[in-house]
MARLO-103236 format. One record per atom (N, C-alpha, C): residue number from 0; residue in one letter; chain; x, y, z. Coordinates in steps of 0.02 Angstrom, whole numbers, plus 50000, padded with zeros to 5 digits. Layout:
# MARLO-103236
NODE   k r c  east north    up
NODE NUM a A     X     Y     Z
...
***
This chain:
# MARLO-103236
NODE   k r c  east north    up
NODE   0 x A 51250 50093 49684
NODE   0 x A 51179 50090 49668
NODE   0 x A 51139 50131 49718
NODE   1 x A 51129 50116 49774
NODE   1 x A 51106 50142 49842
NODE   1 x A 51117 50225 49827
NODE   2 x A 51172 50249 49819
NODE   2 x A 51201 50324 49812
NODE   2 x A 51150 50355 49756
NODE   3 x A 51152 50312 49688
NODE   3 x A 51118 50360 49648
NODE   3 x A 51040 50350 49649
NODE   4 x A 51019 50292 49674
NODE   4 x A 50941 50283 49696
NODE   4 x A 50947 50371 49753
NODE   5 x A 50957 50340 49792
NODE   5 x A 50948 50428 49841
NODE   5 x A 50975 50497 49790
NODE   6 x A 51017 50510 49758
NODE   6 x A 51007 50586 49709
NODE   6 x A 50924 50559 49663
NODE   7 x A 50924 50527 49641
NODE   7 x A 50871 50525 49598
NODE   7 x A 50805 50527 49620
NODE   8 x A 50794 50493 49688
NODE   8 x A 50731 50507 49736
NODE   8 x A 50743 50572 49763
NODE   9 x A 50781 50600 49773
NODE   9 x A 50793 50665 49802
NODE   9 x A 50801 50723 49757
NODE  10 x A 50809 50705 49684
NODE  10 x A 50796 50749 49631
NODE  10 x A 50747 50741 49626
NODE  11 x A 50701 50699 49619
NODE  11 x A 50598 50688 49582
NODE  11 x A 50573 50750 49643
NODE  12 x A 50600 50712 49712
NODE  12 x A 50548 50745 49776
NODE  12 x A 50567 50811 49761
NODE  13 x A 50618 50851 49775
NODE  13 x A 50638 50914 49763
NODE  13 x A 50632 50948 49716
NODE  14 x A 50638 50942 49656
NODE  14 x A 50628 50978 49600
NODE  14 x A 50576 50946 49544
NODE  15 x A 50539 50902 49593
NODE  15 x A 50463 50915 49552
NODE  15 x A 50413 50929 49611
NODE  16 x A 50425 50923 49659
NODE  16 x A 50375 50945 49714
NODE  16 x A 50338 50890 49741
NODE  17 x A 50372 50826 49714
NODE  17 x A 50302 50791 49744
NODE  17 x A 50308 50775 49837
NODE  18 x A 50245 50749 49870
NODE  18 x A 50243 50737 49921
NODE  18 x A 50290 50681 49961
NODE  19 x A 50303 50650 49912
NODE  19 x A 50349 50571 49926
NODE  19 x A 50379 50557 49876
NODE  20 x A 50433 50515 49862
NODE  20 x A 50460 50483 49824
NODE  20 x A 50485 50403 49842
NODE  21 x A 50469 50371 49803
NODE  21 x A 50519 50292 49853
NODE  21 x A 50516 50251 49777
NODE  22 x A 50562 50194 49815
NODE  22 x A 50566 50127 49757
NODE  22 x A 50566 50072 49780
NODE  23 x A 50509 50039 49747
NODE  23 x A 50503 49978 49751
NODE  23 x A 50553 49938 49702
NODE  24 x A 50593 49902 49749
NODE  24 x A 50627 49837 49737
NODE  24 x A 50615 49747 49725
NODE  25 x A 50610 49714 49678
NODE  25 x A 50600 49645 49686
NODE  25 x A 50618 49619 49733
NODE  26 x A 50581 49578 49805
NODE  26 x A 50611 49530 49831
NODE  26 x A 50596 49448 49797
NODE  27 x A 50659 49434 49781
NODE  27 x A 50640 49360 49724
NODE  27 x A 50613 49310 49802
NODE  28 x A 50649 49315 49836
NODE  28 x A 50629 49258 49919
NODE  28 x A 50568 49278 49937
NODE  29 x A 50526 49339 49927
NODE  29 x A 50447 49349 49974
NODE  29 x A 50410 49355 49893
NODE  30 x A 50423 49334 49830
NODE  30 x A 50401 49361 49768
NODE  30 x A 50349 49425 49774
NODE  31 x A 50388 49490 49804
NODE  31 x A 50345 49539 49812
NODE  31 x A 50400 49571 49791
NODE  32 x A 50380 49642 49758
NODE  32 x A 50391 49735 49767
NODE  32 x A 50400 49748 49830
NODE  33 x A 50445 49780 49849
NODE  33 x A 50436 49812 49926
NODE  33 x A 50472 49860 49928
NODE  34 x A 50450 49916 49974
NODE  34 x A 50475 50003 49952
NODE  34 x A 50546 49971 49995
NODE  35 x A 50597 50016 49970
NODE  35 x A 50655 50022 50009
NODE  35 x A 50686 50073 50031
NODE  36 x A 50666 50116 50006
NODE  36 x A 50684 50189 50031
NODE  36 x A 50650 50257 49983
NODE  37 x A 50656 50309 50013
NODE  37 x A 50620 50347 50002
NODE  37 x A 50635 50416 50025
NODE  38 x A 50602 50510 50006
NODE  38 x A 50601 50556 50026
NODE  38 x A 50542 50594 50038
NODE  39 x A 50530 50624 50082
NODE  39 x A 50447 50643 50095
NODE  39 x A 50407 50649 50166
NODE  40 x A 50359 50645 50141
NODE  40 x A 50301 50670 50220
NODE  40 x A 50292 50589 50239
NODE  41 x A 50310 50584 50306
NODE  41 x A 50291 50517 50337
NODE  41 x A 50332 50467 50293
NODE  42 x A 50397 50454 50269
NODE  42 x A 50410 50406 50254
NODE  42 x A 50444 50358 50291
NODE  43 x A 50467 50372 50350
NODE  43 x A 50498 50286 50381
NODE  43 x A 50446 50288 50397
NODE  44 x A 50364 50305 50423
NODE  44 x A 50307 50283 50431
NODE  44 x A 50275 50218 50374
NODE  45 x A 50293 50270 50335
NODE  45 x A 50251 50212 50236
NODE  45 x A 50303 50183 50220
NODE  46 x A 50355 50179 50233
NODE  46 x A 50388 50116 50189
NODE  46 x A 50400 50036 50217
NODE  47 x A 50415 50050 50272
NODE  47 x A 50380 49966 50295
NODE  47 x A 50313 49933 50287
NODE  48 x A 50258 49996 50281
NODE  48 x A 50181 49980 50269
NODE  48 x A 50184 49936 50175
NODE  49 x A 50243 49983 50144
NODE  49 x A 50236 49980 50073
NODE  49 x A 50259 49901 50034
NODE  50 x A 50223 49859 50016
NODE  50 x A 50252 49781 49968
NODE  50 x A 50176 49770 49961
NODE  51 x A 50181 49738 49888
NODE  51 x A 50143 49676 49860
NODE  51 x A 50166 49632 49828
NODE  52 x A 50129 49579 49835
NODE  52 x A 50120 49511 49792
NODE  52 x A 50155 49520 49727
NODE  53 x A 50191 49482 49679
NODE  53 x A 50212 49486 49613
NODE  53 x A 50158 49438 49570
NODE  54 x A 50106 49404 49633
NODE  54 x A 50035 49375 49594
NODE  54 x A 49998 49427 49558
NODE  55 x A 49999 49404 49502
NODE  55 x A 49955 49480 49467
NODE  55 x A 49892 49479 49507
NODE  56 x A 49878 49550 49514
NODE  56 x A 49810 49567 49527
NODE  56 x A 49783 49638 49482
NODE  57 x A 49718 49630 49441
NODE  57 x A 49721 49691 49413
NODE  57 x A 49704 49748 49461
NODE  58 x A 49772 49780 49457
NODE  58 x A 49765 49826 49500
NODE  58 x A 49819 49890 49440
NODE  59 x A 49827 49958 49465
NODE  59 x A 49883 49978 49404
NODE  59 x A 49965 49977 49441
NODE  60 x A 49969 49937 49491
NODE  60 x A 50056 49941 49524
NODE  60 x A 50057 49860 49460
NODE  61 x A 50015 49827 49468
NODE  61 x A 50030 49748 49425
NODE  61 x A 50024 49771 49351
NODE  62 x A 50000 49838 49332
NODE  62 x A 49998 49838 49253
NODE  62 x A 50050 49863 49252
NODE  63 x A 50066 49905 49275
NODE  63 x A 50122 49931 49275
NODE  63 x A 50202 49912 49245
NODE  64 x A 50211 49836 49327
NODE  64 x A 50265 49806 49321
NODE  64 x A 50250 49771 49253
NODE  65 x A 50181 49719 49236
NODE  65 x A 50186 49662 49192
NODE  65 x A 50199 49700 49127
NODE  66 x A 50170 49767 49119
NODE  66 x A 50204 49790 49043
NODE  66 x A 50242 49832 49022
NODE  67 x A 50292 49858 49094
NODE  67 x A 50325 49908 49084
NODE  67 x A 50303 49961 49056
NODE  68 x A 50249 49965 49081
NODE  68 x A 50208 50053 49071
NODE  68 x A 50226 50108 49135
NODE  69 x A 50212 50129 49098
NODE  69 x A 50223 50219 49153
NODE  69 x A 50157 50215 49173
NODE  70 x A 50142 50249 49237
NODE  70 x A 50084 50274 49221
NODE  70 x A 50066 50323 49302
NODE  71 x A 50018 50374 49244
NODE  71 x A 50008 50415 49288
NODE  71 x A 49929 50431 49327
NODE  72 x A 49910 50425 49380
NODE  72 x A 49853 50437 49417
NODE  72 x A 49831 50489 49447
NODE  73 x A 49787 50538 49395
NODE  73 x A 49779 50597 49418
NODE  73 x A 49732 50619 49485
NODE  74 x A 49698 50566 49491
NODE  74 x A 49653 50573 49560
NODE  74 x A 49618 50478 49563
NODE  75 x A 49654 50468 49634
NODE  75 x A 49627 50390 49649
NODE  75 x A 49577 50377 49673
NODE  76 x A 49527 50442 49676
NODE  76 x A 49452 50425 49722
NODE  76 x A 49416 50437 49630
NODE  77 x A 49444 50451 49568
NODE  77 x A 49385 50457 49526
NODE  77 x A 49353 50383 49512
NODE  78 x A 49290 50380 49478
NODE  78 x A 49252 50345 49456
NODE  78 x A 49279 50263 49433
NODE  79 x A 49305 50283 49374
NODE  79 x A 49339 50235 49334
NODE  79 x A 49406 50210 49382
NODE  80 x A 49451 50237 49422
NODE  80 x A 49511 50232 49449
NODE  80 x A 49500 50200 49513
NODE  81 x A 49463 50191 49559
NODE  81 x A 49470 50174 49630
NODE  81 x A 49454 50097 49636
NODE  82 x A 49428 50051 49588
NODE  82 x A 49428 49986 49593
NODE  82 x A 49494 49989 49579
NODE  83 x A 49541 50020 49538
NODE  83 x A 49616 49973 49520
NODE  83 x A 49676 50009 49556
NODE  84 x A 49652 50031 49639
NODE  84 x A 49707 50060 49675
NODE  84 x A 49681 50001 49735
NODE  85 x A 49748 49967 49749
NODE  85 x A 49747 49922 49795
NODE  85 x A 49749 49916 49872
NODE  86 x A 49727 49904 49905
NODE  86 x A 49695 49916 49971
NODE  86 x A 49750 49935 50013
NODE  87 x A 49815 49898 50003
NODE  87 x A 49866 49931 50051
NODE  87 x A 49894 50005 50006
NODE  88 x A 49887 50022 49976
NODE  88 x A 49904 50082 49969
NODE  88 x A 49850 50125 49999
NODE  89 x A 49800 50110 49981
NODE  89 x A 49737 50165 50036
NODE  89 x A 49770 50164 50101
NODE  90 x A 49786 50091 50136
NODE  90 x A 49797 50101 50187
NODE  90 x A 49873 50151 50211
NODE  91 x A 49928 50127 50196
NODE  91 x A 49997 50158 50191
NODE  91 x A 49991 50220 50181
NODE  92 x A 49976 50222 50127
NODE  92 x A 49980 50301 50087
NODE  92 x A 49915 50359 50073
NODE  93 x A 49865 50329 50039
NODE  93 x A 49804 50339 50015
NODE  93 x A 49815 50426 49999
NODE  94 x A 49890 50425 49932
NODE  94 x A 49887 50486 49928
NODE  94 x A 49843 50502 49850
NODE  95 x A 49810 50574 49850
NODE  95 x A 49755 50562 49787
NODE  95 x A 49765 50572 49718
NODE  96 x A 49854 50581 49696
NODE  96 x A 49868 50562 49639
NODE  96 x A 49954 50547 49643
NODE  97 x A 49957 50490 49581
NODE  97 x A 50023 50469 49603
NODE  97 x A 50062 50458 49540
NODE  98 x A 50111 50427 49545
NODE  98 x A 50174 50394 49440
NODE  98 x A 50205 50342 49461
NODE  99 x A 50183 50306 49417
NODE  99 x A 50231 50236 49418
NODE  99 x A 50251 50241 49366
NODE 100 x A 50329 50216 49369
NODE 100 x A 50387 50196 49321
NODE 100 x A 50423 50150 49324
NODE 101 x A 50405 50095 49290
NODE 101 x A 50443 50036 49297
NODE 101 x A 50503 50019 49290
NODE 102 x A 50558 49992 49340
NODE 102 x A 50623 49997 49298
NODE 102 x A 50626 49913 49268
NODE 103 x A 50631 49908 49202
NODE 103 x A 50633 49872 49180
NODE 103 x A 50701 49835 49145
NODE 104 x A 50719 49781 49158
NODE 104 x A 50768 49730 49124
NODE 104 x A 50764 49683 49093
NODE 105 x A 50780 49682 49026
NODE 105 x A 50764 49592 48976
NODE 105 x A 50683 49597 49008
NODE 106 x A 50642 49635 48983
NODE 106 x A 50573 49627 48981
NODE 106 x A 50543 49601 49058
NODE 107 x A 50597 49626 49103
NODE 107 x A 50564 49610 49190
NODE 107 x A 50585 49659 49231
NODE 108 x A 50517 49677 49254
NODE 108 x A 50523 49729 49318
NODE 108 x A 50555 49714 49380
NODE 109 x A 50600 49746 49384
NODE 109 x A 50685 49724 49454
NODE 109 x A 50651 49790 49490
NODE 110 x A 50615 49850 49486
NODE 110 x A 50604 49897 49512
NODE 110 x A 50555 49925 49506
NODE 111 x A 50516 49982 49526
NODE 111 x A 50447 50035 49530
NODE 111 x A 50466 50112 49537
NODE 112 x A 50489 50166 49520
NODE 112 x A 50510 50213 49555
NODE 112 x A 50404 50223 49537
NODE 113 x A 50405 50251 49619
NODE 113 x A 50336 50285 49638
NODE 113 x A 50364 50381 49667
NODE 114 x A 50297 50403 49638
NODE 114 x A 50310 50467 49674
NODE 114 x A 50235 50513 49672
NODE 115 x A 50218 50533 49729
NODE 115 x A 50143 50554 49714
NODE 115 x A 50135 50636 49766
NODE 116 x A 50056 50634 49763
NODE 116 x A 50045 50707 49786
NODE 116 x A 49988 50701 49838
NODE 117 x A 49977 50751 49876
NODE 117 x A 49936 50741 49923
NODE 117 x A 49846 50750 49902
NODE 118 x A 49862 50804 49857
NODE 118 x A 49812 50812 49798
NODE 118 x A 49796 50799 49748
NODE 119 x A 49723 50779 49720
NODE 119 x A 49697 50760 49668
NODE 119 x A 49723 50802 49630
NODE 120 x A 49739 50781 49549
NODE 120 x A 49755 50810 49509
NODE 120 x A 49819 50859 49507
NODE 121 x A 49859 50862 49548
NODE 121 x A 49903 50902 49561
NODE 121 x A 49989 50867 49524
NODE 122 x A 49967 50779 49527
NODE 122 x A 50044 50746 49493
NODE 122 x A 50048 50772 49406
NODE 123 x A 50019 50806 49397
NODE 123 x A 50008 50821 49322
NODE 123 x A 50060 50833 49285
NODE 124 x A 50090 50794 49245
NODE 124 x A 50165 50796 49229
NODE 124 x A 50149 50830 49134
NODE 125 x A 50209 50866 49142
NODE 125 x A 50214 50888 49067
NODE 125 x A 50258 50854 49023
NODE 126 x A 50247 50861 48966
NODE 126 x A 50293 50799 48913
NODE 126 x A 50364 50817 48942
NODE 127 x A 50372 50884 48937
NODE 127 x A 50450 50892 48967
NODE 127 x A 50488 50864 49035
NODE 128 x A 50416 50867 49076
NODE 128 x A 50443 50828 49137
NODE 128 x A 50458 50784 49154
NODE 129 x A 50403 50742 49104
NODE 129 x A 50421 50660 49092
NODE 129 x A 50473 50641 49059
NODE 130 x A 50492 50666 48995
NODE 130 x A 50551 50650 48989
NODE 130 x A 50613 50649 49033
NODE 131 x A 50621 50699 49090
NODE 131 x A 50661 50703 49123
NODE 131 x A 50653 50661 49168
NODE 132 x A 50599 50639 49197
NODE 132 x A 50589 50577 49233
NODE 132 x A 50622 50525 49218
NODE 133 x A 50604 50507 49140
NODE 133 x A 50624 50448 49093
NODE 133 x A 50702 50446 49095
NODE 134 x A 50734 50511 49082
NODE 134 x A 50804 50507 49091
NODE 134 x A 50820 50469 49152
NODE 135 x A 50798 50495 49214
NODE 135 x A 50816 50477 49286
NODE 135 x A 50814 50414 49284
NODE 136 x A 50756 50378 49262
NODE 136 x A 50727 50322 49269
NODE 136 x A 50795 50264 49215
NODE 137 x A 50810 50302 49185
NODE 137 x A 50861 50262 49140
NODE 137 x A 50918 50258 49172
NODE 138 x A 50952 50305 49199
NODE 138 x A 51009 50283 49253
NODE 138 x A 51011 50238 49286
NODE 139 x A 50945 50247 49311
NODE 139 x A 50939 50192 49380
NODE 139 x A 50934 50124 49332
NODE 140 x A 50901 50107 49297
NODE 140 x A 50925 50051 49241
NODE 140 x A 50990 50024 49235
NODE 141 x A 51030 50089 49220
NODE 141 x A 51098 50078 49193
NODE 141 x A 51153 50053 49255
NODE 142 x A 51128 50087 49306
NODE 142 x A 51157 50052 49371
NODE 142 x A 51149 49986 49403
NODE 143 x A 51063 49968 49395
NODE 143 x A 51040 49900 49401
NODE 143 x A 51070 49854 49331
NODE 144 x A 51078 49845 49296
NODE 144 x A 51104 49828 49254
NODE 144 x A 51178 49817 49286
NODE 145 x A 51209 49851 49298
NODE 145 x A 51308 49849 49322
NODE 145 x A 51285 49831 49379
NODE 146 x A 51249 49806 49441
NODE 146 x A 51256 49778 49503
NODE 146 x A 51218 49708 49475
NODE 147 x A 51183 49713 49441
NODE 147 x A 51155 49632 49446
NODE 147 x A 51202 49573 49396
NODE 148 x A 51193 49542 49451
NODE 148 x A 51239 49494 49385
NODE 148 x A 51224 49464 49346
NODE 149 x A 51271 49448 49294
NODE 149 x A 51238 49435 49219
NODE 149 x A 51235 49352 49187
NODE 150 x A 51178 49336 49182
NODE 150 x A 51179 49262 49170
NODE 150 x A 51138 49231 49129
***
């Protein structure tokens, strides 16, 4: 698992350019997300900074997980967007556009792959890219799936 989490964070960072890459993991004992590793500018800096609450808060890391949406943030200082970016990410990261992808199982988020940019408007993904994301994002499924056990 560990092995192909790192090609797959190290494929997004590298051959899409973004500034960072990491994944948030369920801890079921702290009921939080918390980054576990990652590739990028300042990351053993941001990834201990990086966990939240699994208490919903509307924020878009909680829409995210609760509906297994994608989603992408083209600039976190616009209008409509900066009430639903949550205060420890300003703090940790406060980068100005970012993608969440939920990895999802039996309708529950076990994971987050995050990956963002230093610039507004710059995560701008094309249908083609996303799909290839989506591929990535499905491995890592298919792996979480064969390490977790089944019950």
């Amino acid at each position: 698992l560990n092995d192909l989490l790192q090609m797959v964070f190290e494929t997004m960072y590298r051959g899409m350019g973004f500034t960072r890459t990491m994944i948030f993991i369920r801890d079921a004992k702290l009921n939080a997300m918390r980054a576990r590793f990652g590739f990028g500018a300042d990351i053993e800096r941001v990834i201990p900074k990086c966990s939240f609450s699994l208490q919903f808060a509307p924020d878009v890391f909680h829409v995210a997980i609760d509906k297994g949406a994608d989603i992408s943030i083209e600039n976190t200082k616009a209008v409509n967007i900066v009430g639903r970016i949550p205060e420890w990410h300003r703090q940790a990261i406060d980068a100005s556009s970012f993608l969440l992808l939920p990895v999802m199982l039996k309708n529950r988020a076990l994971g987050l792959l995050y990956a963002d940019c230093a610039r507004a408007d710059s995560a701008k993904i094309s249908p083609e890219q996303l799909s290839l994301l989506r591929t990535l994002r499905s491995q890592v499924v298919l792996a979480f799936k064969h390490s977790v056990p089944q019950g």
